[in-house]
C-alpha positions in Angstrom: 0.0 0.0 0.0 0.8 3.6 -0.8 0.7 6.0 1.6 0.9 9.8 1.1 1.6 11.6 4.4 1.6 15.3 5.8 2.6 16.8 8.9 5.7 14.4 9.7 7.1 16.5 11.8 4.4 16.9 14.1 3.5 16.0 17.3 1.1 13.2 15.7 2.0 13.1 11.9 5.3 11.6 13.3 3.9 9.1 15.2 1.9 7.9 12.4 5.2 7.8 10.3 6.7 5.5 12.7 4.1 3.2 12.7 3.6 3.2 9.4 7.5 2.3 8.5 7.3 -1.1 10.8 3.5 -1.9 9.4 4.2 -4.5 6.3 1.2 -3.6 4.3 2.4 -0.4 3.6 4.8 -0.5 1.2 5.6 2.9 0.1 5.0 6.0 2.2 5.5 9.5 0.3 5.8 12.6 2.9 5.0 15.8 2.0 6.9 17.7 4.2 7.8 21.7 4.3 11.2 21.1 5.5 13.5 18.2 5.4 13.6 15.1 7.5 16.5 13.4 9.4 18.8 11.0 7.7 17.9 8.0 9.6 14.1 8.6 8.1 15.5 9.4 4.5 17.7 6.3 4.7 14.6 3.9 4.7 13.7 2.9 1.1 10.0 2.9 2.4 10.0 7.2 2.5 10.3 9.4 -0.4 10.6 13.1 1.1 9.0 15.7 -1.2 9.7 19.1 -0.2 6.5 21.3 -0.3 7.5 25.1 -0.6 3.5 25.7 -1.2 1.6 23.4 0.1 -1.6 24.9 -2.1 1.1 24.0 -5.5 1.7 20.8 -6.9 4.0 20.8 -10.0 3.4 18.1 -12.7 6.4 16.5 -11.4 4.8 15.6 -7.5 1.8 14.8 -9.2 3.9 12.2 -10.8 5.5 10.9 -7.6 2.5 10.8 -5.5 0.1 8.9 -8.3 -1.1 5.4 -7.8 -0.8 6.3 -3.8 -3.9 4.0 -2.2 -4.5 6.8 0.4 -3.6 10.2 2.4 -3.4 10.9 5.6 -3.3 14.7 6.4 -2.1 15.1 9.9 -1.0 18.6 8.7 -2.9 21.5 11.0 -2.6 23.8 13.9 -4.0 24.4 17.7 -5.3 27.5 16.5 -6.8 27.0 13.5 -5.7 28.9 10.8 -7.6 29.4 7.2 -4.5 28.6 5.0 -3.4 25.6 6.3 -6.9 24.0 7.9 -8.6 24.8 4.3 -6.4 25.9 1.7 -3.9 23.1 1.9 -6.0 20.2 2.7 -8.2 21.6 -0.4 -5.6 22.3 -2.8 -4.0 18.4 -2.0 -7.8 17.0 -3.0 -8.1 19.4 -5.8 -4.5 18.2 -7.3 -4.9 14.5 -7.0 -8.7 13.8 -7.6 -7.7 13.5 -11.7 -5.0 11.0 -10.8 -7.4 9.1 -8.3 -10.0 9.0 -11.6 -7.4 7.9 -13.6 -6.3 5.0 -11.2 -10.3 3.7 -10.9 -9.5 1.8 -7.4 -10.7 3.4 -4.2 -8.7 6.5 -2.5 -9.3 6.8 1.1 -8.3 10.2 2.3 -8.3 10.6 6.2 -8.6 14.2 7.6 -7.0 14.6 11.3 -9.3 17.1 13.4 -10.3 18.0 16.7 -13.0 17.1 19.3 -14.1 20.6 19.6 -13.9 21.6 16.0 -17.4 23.1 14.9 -18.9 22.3 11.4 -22.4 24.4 12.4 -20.7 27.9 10.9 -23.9 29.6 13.1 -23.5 28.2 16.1 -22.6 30.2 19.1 -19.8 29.2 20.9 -18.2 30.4 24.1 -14.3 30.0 23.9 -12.0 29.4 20.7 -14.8 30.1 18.2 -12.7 31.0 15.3 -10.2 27.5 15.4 -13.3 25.6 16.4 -15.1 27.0 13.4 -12.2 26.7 11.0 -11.6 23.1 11.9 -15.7 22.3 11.4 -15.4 24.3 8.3 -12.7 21.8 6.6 -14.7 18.8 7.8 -17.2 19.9 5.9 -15.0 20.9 2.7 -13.2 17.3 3.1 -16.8 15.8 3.0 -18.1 17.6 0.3 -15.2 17.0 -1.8 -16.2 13.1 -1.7 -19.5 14.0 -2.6 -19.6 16.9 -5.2 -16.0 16.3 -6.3 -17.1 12.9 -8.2 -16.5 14.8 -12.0 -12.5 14.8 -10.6 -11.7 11.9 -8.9 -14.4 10.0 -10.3 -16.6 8.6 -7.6 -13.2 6.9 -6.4 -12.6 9.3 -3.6 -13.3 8.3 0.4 -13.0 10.7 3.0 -12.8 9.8 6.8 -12.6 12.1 9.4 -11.1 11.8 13.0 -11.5 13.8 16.1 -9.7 12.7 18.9 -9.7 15.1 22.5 -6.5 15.6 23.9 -3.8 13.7 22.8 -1.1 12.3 25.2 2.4 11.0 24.4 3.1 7.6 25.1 3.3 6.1 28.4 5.9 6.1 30.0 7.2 8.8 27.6 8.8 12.0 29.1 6.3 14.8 28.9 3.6 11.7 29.6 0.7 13.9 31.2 -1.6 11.0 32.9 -2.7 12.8 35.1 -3.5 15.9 33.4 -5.4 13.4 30.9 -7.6 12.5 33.1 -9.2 15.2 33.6 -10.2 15.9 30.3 -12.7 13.3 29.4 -12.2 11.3 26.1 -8.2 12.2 25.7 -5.9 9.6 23.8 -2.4 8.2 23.6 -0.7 9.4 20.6 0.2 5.8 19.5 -3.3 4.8 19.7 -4.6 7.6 17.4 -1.8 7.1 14.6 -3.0 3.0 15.0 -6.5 3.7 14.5 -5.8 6.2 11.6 -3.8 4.0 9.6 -6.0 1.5 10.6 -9.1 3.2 8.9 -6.6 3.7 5.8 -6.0 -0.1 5.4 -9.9 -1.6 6.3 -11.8 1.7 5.0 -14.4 2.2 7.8 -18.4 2.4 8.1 -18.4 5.2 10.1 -17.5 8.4 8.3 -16.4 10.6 11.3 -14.9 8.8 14.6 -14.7 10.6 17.6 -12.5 9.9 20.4 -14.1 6.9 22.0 -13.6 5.2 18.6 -10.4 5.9 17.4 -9.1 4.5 21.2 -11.2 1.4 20.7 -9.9 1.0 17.0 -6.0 2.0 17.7 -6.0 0.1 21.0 -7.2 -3.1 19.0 -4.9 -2.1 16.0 -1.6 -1.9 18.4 -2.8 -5.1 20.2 -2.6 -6.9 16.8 0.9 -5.8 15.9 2.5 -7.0 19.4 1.2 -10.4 18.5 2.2 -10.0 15.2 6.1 -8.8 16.2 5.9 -11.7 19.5 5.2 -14.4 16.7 7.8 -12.8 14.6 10.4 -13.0 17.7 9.2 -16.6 18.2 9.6 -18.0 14.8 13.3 -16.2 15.0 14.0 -18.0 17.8 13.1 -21.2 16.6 15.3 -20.7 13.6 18.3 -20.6 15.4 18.0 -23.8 16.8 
């Protein structure tokens, strides 16, 4: 599977990186990124870097290195919620690839990373952070449109998920680990979890559209329970050989 990634460098796009280089079903992961990435990343034959500049251009020459990708996960976005990079990127990506995803007649599943809080009623009244909150709601919306009005680009190929997880924690155990700061805010999730469940919704598609928190732990706590066993029987059958 090809994977087309933004937001490496993140706090969460990162994450999903890692677990996306040990996973063996993805063969090929292609990361937009705006700056580049250490060598120890670059040195795995799984990445191809491409250097965005403009994250709302795409020459013919990254349309060429990112088509026949299988998905995208955007994990590109701020705490704030700014216009340019919540809407304009995320739209200009869709817009760029949809005649390469027609082309390629097989199904593209695209999975927007947002927020709990994020606010697609544009009316609604809302008593701290309106502006991100709205902004966030408001590219739901476009990401789910695009799947549905979009069809004369991509074709009636395109998928798009969306995923709003609450606070997101590092790993336990990690430094900067905030248990108990996470438990007060109902709903939060490990980082590890969240970058499980999202690639997991890339590789099996999903029946829900949008999953909130609750869901993406369920689905990335199920996800990384897999690949233990799946690296334990690994271990086991290395074991064995040496005998």
């Amino acid at each position: 599977m090809k994977i087309i990634l933004t937001g490496v460098t993140g706090f969460i796009g990162s994450e999903i990186l890692t677990q996306c280089r040990r996973d063996p079903t993805v063969t090929s992961i292609i990361a937009l990124s705006r700056r580049p990435l250490p060598g120890s990343l670059t040195k795995d034959p799984k990445i191809e870097v491409i250097i965005m500049e403009d994250f709302t251009v795409y020459s013919e020459e990254v349309i060429k290195k990112i088509e026949g990708a299988d998905a995208c996960i955007w994990a590109l976005g701020t705490t704030e919620g700014r216009q340019d990079i919540e809407i304009d990127y995320p739209l200009a990506f869709c817009n760029a690839i949809a005649p390469a995803v027609a082309r390629q007649k097989k199904p593209f599943r695209y999975v927007h990373t947002s927020g709990r809080l994020a606010e697609r009623d544009q009316e609604r009244w809302l008593l701290f952070l309106s502006g991100g909150r709205r902004i966030k709601g408001k590219a739901e919306l476009e990401m789910m449109n695009f799947e549905k009005n979009g069809e004369f680009l991509h074709g009636g190929h395109w998928q798009s998920f969306i995923v709003k997880p609450s606070m997101v924690l590092p790993k336990k155990g990690e430094k900067g680990d905030l248990r108990w700061l996470g438990s007060v805010f109902i709903g939060s999730i490990d980082v590890d979890e969240l970058a499980a469940a999202i690639i997991d919704v890339v590789c099996s598609g999903s029946e829900e559209k949008i999953l909130g928190n609750a869901e993406c732990v369920m689905r990335g706590r199920a996800a990384l329970d897999r690949d233990l066993e799946g690296r334990e029987r690994g271990n086991k059958k290395d074991s064995w050989s040496l005998w």
